[in-house]
TORKOL-4160 file (C-alpha; in steps of 0.2 Angstrom, whole numbers, padded with zeros to 4 digits, m for minus):
248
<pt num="1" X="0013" Y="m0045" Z="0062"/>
<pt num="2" X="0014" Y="m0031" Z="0075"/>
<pt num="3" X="m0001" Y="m0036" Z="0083"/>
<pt num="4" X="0005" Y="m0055" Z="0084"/>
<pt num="5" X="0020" Y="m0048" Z="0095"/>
<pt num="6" X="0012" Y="m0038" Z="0106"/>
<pt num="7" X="0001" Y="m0055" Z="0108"/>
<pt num="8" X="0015" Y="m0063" Z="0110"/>
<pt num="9" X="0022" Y="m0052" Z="0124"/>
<pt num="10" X="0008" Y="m0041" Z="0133"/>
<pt num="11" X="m0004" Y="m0057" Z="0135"/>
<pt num="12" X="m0019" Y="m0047" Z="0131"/>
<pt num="13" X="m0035" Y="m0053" Z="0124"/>
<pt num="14" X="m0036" Y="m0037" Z="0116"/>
<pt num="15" X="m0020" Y="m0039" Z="0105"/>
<pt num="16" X="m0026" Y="m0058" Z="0102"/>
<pt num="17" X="m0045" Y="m0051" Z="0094"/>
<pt num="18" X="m0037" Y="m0038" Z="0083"/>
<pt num="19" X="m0025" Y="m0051" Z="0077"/>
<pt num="20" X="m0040" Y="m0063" Z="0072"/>
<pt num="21" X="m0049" Y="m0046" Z="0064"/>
<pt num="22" X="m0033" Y="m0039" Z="0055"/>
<pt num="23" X="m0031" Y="m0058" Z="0049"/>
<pt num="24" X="m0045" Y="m0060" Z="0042"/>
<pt num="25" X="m0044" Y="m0045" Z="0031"/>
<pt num="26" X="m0029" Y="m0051" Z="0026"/>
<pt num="27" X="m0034" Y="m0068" Z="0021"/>
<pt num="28" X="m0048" Y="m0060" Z="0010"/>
<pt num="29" X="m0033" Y="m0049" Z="m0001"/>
<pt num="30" X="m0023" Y="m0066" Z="m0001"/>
<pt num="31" X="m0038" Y="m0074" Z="m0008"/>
<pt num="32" X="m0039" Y="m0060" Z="m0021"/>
<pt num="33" X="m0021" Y="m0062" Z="m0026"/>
<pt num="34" X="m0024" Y="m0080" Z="m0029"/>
<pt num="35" X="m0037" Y="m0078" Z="m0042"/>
<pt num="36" X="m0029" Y="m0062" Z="m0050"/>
<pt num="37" X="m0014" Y="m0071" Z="m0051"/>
<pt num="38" X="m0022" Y="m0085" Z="m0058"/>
<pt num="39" X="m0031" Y="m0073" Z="m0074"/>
<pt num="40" X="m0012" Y="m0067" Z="m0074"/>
<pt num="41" X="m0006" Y="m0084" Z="m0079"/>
<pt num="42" X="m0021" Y="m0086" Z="m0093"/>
<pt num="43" X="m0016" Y="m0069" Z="m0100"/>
<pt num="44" X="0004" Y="m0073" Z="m0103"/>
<pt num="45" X="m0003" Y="m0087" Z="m0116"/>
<pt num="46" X="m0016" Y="m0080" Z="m0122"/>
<pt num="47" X="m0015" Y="m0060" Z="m0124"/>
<pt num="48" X="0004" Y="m0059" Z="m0123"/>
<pt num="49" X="0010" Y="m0074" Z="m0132"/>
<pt num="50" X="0021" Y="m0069" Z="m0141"/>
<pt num="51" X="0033" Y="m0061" Z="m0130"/>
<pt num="52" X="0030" Y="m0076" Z="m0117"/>
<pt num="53" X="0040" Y="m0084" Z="m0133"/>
<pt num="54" X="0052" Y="m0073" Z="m0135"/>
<pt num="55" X="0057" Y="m0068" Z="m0117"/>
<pt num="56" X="0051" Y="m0082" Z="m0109"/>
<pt num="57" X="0066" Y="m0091" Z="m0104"/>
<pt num="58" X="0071" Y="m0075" Z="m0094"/>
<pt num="59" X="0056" Y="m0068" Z="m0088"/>
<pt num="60" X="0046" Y="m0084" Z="m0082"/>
<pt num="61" X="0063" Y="m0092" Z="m0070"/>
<pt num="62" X="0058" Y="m0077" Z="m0060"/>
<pt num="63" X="0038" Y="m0081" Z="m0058"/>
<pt num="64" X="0042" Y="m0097" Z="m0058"/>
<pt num="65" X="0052" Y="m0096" Z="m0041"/>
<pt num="66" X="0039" Y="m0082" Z="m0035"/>
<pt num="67" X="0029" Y="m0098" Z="m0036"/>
<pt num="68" X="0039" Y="m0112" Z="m0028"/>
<pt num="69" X="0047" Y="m0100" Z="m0017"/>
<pt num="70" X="0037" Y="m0086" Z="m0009"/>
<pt num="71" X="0019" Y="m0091" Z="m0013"/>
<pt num="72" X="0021" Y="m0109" Z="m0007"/>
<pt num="73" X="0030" Y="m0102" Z="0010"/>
<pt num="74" X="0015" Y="m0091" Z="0010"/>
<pt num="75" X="0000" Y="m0100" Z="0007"/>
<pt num="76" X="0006" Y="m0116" Z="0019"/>
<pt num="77" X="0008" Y="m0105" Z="0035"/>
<pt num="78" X="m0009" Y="m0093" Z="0030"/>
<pt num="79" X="m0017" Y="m0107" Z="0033"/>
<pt num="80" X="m0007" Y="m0112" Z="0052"/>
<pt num="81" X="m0011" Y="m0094" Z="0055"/>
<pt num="82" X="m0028" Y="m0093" Z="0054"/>
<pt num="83" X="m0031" Y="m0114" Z="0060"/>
<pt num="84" X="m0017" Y="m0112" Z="0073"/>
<pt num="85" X="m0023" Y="m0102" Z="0086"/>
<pt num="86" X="m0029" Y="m0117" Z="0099"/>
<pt num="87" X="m0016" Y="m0130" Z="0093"/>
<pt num="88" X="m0001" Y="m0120" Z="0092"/>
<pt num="89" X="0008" Y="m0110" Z="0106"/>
<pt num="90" X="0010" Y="m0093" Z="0105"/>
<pt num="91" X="0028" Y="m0090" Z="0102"/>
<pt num="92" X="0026" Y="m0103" Z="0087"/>
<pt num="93" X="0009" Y="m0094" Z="0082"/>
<pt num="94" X="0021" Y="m0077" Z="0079"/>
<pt num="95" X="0035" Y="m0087" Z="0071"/>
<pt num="96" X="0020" Y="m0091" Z="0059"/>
<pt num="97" X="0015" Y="m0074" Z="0057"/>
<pt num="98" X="0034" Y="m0067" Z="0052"/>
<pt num="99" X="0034" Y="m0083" Z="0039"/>
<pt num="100" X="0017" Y="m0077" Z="0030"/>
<pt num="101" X="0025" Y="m0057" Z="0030"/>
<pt num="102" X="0042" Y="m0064" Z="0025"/>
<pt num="103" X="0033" Y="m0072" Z="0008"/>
<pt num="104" X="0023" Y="m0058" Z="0003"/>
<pt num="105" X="0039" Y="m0050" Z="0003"/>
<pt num="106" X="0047" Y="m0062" Z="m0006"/>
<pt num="107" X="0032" Y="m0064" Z="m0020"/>
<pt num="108" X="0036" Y="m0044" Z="m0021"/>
<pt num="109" X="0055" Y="m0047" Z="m0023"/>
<pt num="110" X="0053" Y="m0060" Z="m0038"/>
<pt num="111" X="0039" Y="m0051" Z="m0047"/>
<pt num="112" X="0046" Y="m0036" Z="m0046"/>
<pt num="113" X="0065" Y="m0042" Z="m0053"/>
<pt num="114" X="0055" Y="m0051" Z="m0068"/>
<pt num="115" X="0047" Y="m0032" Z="m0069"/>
<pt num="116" X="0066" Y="m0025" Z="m0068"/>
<pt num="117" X="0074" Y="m0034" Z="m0081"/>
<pt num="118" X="0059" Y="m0028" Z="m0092"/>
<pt num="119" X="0066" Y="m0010" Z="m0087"/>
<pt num="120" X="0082" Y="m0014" Z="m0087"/>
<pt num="121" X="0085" Y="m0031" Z="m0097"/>
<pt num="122" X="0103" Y="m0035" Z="m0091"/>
<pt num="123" X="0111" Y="m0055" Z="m0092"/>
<pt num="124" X="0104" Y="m0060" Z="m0107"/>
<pt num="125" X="0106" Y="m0060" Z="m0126"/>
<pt num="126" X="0098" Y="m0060" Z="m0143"/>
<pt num="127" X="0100" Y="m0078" Z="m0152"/>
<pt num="128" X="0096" Y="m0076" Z="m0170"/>
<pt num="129" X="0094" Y="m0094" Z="m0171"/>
<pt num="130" X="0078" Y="m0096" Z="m0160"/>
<pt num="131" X="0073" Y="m0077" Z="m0161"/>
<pt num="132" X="0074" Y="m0078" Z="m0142"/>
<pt num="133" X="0080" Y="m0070" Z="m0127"/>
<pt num="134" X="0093" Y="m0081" Z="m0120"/>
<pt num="135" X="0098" Y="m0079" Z="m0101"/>
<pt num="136" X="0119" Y="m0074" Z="m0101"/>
<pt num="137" X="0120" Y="m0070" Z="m0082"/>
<pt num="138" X="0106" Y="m0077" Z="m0071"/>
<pt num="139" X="0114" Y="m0067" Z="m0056"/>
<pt num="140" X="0115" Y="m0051" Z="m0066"/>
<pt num="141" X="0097" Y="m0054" Z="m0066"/>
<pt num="142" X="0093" Y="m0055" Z="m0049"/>
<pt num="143" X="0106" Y="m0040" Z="m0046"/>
<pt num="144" X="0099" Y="m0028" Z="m0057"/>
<pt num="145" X="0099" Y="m0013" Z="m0050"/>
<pt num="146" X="0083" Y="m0005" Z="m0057"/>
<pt num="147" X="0075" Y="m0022" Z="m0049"/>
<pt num="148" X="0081" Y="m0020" Z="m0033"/>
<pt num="149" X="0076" Y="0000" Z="m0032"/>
<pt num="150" X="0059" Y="m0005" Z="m0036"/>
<pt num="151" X="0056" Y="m0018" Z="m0025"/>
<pt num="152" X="0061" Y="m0006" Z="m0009"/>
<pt num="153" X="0051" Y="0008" Z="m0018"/>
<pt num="154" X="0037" Y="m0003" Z="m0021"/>
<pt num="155" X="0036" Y="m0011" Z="m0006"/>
<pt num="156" X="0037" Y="0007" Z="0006"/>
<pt num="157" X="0023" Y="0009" Z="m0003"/>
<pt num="158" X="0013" Y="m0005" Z="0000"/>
<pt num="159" X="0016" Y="m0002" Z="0018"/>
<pt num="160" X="0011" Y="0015" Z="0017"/>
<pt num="161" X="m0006" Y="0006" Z="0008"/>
<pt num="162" X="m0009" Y="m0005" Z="0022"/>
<pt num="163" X="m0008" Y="0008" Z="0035"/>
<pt num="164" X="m0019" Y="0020" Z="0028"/>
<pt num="165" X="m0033" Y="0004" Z="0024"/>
<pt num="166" X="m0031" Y="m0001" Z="0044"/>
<pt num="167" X="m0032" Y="0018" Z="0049"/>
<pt num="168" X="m0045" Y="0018" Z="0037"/>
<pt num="169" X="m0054" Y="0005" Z="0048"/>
<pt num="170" X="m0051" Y="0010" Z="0063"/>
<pt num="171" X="m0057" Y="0028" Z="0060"/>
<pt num="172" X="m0074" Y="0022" Z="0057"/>
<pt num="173" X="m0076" Y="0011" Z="0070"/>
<pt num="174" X="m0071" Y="0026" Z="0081"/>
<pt num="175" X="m0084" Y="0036" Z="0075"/>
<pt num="176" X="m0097" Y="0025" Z="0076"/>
<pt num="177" X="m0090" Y="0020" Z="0095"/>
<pt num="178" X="m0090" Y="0002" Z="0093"/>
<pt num="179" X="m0072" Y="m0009" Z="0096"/>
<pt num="180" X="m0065" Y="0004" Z="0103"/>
<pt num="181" X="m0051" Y="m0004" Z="0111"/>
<pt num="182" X="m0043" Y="m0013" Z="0095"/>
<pt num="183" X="m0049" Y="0003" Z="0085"/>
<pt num="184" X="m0037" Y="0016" Z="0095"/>
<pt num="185" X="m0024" Y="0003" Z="0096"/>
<pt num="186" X="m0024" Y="0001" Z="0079"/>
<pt num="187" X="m0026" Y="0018" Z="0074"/>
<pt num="188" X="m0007" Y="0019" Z="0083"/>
<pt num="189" X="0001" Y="0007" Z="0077"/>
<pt num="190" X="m0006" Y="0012" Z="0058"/>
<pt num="191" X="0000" Y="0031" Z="0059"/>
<pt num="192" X="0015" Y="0027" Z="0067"/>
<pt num="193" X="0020" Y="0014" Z="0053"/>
<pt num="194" X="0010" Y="0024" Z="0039"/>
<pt num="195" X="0021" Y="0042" Z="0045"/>
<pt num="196" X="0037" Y="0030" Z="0042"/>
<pt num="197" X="0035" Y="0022" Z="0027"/>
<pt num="198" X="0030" Y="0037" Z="0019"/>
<pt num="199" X="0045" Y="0046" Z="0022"/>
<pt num="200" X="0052" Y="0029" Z="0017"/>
<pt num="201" X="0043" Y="0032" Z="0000"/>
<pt num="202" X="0049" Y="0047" Z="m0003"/>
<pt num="203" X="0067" Y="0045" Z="0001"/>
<pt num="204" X="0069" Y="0029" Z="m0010"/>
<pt num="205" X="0059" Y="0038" Z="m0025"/>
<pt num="206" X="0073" Y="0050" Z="m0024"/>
<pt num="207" X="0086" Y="0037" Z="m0025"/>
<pt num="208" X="0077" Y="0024" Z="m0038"/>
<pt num="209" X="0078" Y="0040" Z="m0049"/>
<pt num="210" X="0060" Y="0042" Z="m0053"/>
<pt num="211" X="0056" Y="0058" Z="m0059"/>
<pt num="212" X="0052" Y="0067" Z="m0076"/>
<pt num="213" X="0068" Y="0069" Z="m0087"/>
<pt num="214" X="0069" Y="0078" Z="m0106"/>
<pt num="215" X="0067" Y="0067" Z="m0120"/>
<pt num="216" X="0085" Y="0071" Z="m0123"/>
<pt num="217" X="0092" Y="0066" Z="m0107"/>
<pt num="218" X="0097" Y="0049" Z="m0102"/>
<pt num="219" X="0096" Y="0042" Z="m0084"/>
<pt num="220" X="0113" Y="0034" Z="m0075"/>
<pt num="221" X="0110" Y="0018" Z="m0082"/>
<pt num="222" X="0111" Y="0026" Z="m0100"/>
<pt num="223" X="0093" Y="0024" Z="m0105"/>
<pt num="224" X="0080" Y="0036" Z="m0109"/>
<pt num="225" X="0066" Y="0026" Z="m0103"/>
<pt num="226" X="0053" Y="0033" Z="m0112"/>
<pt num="227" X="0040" Y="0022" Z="m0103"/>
<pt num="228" X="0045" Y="0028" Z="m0085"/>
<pt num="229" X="0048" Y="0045" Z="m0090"/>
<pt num="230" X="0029" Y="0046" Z="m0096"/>
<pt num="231" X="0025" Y="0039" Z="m0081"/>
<pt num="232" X="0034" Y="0051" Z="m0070"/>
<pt num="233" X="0026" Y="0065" Z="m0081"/>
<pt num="234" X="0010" Y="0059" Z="m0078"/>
<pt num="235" X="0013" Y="0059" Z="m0059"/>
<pt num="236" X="0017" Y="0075" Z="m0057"/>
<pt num="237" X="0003" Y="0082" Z="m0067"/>
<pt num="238" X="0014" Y="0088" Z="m0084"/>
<pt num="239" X="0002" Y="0085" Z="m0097"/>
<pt num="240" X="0010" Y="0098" Z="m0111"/>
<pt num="241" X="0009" Y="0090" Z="m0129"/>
<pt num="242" X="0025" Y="0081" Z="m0138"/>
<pt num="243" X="0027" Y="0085" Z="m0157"/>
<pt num="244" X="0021" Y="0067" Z="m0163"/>
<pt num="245" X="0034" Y="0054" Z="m0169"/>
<pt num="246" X="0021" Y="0044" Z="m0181"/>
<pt num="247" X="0021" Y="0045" Z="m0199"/>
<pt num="248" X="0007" Y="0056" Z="m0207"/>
């Protein structure tokens, strides 16, 4: 997106080729999306079927609208980006560009409040007549706040992903001397956004609470959350063995 506006305003060829190269990287994760995406689809009915049952009414609105919303907006203007570059001016060209980022951002926004509620399953209730979950509050859903700290945690640290694959890049193509123009230019522009959204990272992990907590303890929301807290352990490297709570 960054190279798109500098296109867009410096009028260099040399913002216009690492574009197209950057793009095409791109359009190779997208495609790898689609079809891990599509194995994901398979799995809710076949491996977890049973909660796809039981949850389903809450948990699928969510995917659903990551569908028609974000992945629709997504996939139409992927394909003007990478089709567009002799039929579309280059102001429209980079309005194209700031459409395909602003899905991917909204895929991560849906996703990740279908993974919140999982957290933290707010606006809905038990019905013991269907033995399902039953959706109370739609909007509580989308407001949950352990959904809305993830997704700015999450995606910080997709950015800071990206940014290290394209410095990645770059770094070799500057030690084998070849593209060196695009490399150094995109060598900048990586650190620069890598060293922010790292600090991002950092600071929202602070905020989203995620860190180890005592198995007595209970977070601000009034949870243990055993599943985070063993994942928090296991991110800071705290291995030490739990007396077991199985039966003998």
């Amino acid at each position: 997106m960054h190279y798109g506006e500098r296109l867009c305003h410096d009028r260099k060829e040399v913002w216009r080729q690492a574009t197209k190269f950057w793009g095409v990287l791109f359009g190779i994760n997208f495609a790898m999306g689609v079809a891990t995406g599509i194995t994901m689809e398979f799995q809710f009915g076949m491996n977890w079927a049973y909660y796809s049952h039981y949850v389903g009414d809450i948990f699928g609105a969510p995917l659903a609208i990551e569908g028609l919303m974000a992945f629709f907006l997504e996939a139409t203007f992927v394909g003007l980006f990478f089709f567009g570059w002799d039929r579309l001016s280059k102001e429209t060209h980079l309005g194209v560009t700031w459409l395909v980022a602003i899905g991917s951002n909204l895929s991560a926004l849906w996703i990740l409040i279908a993974n919140g509620w999982m957290l933290n399953p707010v606006g809905a209730h038990f019905n013991p007549d269907t033995m399902r979950m039953e959706v109370t509050d739609f909007g509580a859903i989308i407001f949950n706040i352990v959904a809305q700290e993830k997704f700015v945690h999450t995606v910080s640290a997709g950015y800071v992903t990206g940014a290290m694959f394209v410095a990645s890049v770059s770094a070799i193509y500057l030690l084998l001397g070849k593209h060196i123009e695009i490399a150094r230019r995109s060598m900048t522009v990586a650190l620069s956004f890598g060293l922010a959204s790292a600090l991002s990272v950092v600071v929202l992990a602070m905020q989203a609470d995620i860190q180890p907590r005592k198995p007595k303890d209970e977070n601000r929301f009034g949870r243990s959350d055993v599943g985070d807290r063993a994942s928090a352990c296991r991110l800071h490297g705290f291995w030490a063995a739990q007396p077991s709570h199985t039966p003998d």
